[in-house]
C-alpha positions in Angstrom: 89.6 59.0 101.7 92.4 60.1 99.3 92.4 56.3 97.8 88.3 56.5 97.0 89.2 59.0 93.6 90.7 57.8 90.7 91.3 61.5 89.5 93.8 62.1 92.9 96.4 60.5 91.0 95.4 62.5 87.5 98.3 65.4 86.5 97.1 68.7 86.6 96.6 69.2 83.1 94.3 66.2 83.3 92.6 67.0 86.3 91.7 70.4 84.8 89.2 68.7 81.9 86.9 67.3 84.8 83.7 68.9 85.8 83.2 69.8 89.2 80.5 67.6 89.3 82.7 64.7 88.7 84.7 65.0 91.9 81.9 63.8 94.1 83.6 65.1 97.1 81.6 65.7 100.2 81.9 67.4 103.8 81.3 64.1 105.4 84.2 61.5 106.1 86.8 65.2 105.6 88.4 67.1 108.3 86.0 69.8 107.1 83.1 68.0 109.4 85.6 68.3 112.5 85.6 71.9 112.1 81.9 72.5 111.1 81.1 70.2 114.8 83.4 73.0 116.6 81.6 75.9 115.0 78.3 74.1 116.3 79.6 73.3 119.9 80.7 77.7 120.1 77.0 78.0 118.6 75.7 75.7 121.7 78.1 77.2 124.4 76.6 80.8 123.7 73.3 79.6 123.9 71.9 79.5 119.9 69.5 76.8 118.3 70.9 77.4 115.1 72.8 75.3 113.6 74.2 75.4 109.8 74.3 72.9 108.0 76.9 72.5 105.1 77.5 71.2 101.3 80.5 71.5 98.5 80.0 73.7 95.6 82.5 75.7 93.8 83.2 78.8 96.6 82.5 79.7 100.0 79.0 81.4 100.6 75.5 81.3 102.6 72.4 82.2 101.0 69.7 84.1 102.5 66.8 81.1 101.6 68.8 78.4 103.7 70.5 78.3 107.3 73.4 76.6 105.7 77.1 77.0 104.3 78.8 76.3 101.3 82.1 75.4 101.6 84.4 74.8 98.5 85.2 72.0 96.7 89.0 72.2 97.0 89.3 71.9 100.5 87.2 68.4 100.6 90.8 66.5 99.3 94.3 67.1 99.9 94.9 66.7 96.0 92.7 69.3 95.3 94.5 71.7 97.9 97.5 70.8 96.2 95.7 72.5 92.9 94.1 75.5 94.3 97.9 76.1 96.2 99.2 76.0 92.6 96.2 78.2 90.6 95.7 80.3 92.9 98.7 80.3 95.5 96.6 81.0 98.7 94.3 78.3 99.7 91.0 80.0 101.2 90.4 77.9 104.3 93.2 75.7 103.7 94.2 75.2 107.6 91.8 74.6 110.9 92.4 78.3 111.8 91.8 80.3 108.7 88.5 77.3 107.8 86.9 78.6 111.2 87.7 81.9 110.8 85.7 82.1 107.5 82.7 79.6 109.3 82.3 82.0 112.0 81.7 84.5 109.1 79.6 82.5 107.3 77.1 81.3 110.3 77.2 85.6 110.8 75.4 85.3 107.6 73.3 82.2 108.7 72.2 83.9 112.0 71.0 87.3 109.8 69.0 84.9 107.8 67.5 82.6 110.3 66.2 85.6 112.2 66.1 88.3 109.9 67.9 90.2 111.8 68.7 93.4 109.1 64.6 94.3 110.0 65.6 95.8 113.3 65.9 99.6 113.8 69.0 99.2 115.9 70.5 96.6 113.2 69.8 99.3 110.4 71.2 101.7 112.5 74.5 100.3 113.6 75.7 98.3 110.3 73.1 100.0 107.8 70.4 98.7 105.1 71.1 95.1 104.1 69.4 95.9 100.9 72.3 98.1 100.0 73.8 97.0 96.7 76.8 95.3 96.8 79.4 97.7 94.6 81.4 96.3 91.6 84.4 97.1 94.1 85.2 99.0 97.6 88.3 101.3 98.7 89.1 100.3 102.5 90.4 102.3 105.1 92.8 99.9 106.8 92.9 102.4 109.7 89.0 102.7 110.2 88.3 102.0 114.0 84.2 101.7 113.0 84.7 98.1 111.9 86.3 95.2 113.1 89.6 93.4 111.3 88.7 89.7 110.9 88.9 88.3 107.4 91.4 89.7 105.1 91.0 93.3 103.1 89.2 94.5 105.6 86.2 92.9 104.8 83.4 94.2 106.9 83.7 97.1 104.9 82.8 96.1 102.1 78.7 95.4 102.9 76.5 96.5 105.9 75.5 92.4 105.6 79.5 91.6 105.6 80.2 94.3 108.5 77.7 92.1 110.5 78.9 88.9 109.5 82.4 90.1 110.7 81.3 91.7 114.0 79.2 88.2 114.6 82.9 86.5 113.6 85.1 88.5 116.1 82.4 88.3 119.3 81.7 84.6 118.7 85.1 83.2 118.6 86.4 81.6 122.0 88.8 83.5 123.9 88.3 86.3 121.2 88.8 89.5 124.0 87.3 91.6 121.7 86.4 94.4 124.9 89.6 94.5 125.7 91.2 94.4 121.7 88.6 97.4 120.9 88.4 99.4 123.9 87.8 102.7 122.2 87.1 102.3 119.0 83.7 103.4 117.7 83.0 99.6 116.7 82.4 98.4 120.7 79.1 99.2 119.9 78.2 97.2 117.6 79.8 94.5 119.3 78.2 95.1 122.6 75.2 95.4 120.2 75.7 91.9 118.9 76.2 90.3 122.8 72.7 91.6 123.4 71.3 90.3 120.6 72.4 87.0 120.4 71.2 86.6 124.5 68.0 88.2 122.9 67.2 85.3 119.9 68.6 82.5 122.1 65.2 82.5 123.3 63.0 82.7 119.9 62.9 80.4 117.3 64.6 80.7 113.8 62.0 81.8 111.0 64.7 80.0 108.4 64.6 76.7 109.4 64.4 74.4 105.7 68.0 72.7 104.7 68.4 73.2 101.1 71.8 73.1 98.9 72.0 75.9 97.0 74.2 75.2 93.7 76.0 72.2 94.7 78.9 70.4 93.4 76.7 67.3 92.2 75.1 69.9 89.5 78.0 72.5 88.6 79.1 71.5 85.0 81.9 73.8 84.5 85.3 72.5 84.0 88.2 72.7 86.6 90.2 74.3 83.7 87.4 77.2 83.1 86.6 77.5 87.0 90.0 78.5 87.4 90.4 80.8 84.2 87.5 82.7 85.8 88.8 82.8 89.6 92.1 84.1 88.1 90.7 86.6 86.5 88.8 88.1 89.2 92.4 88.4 91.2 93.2 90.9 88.4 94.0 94.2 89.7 94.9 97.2 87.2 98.6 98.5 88.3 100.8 100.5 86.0 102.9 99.2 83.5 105.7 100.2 84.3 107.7 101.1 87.7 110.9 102.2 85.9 111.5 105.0 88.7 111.1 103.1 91.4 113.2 100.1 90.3 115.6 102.5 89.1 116.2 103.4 93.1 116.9 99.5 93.8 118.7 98.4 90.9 121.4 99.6 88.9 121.6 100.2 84.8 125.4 101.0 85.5 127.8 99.6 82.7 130.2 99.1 85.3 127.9 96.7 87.0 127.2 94.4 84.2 128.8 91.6 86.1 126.5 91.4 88.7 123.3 89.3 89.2 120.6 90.2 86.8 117.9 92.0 88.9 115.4 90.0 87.3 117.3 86.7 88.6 117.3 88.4 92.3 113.3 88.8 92.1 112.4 85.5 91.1 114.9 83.8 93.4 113.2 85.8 96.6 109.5 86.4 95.3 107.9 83.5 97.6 109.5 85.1 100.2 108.5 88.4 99.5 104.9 87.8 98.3 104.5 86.0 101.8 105.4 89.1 103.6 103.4 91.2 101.5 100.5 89.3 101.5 101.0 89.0 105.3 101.4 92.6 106.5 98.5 93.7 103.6 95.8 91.2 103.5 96.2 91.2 99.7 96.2 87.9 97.7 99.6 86.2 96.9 97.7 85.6 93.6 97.4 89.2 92.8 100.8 90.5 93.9 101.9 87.6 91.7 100.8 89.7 88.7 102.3 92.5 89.9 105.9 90.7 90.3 105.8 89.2 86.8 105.2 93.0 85.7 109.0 93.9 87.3 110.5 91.5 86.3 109.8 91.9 82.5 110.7 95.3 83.0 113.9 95.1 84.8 114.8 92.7 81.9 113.9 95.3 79.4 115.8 97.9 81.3 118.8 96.1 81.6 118.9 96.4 85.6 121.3 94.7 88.1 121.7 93.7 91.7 123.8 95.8 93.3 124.8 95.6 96.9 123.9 93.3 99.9 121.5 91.1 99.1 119.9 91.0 102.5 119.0 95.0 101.9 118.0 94.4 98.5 115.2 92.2 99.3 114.4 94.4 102.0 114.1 97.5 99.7 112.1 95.3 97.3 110.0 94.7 100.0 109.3 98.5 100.6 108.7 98.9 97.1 105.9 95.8 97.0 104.3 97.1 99.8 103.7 100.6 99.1 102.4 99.7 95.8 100.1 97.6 97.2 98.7 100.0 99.8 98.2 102.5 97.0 96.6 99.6 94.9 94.0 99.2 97.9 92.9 102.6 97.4 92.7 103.3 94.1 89.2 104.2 92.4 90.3 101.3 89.5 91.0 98.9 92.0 88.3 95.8 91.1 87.4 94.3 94.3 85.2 90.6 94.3 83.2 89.1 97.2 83.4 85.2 97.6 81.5 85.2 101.0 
């Protein structure tokens, strides 16, 4: 596959001036259809006739006139992972783990459609009114035991639609344990809800049945360059401008310190390694605490600061400080949240 596109061996600044439409990539002859055959064979072993079908377009999503997924265009060649890794820093599906994770989701979504599942009393009752708007952005409560934890930012919490999708996620996936992992929480019954259910359509036939492609790569027109100044831009979070206090209790303004390594220099030598963690222990995008890094660093230059002391502690105190801001990012009213699925 990787020898069949001429672009593959473009340089990125080349690259960026195609459409998407030029790329031509397709599910078929990827690794992409060796995942969407496993999502079918969990579909068959739990006793469902649906089965999504799937197309590249420009993000991951499943719309409500098709049983099918779209799946992005990055993750149909290795060269374009290689892109997304260096736009965007996490790659949304990038490995077999993470890509069925997000198809479970999506055939959630599927599975609401094909049965129209968000007319049920119970449905409405447990995950509320599909027909709820989706808001410009939501504040999560990471310790909220009424949803489950699947995708990243505590999704489900985001949409009555999403919080099914994600409860449809969690109970499908193989070896998942999800009695055991939420004995107690308020959400068991909305996945015992979902067990019932499923043995309940496995016997009627889906009202969605017609495979369309909704927006697909063969007719999207907008540059690599532009798709990315736009998917950027939605990673932006307001934060403040300045954290002189807090990097004030790391780092040291000392005269008698001006020997030491520039604090500034410390950051960007462990920032991969921090933003990992972050990103990690948070669920927030590497992308987006990116922004947040450049901010400290430009401000410990203008403050003059210095690393002081073990390094080891330093970056572990860094780490703290990344971290908290974070967590208070997550719940503030300006925080602008997006929804790619």
């Amino acid at each position: 596959m990787p020898g069949r596109f001429a672009w593959a061996a473009l340089p990125d600044e080349d690259l960026l001036q195609l459409r998407l439409k030029d790329l031509q990539v397709t599910v078929e002859g990827t690794w992409l259809e060796g995942c969407l055959a496993d999502l079918h064979d969990e579909l068959d072993q739990r006793g469902l006739r649906v089965r999504p079908h799937a197309w590249i377009s420009d993000e991951w999503f499943s719309p409500d006139n098709t049983p099918g997924i779209a799946i992005p265009f990055y993750l149909a060649h290795p060269r374009l992972i290689r892109l997304e890794r260096r736009k965007i820093i996490d790659v949304e599906g990038g490995t077999v783990p993470e890509c069925m994770r997000i198809l479970r989701h999506e055939a959630g979504h599927v599975l609401q459609h094909s049965y129209q599942l968000q007319r049920r009393g119970r449905w409405r009752e447990l995950f509320g009114r599909s027909s709820t708007r989706y808001p410009s952005y939501y504040r999560p409560n990471p310790a909220s035991k009424h949803y489950v934890q699947h995708i990243r930012l505590w999704y489900a919490q985001s949409h009555p639609d999403e919080d099914f999708a994600e409860t449809f996620a969690v109970w499908l996936r193989p070896r998942s344990n999800w009695r055991k992992r939420y004995d107690g929480w308020p959400v068991l019954r909305k996945l015992q809800y979902v067990d019932e259910l499923m043995i309940e359509i496995a016997t009627e036939k889906p009202v969605l049945t017609r495979r369309l492609q909704v927006d697909p790569l063969s007719r999207l027109t907008t540059t690599l360059a532009e798709h990315y100044r736009k998917k950027q831009a939605r990673y932006a979070v307001d934060s403040p401008t300045t954290y002189d206090r807090d990097l004030h209790r790391i780092f040291s303004d000392d005269p008698r310190h001006r020997h030491s390594p520039a604090a500034s220099t410390f950051i960007l030598k462990n920032r991969a390694k921090v933003r990992h963690l972050v990103s990690r222990w948070t669920g927030e995008y590497q992308l987006t605490l990116d922004a947040v890094i450049d901010a400290m660093i430009v401000r410990c230059r203008e403050l003059g600061l210095r690393a002081v002391g073990p390094e080891r502690q330093l970056r572990m105190d860094f780490t703290v400080l990344l971290t908290a801001k974070t967590v208070h990012s997550l719940y503030s009213p300006s925080r602008r949240q997006w929804f790619a699925l």
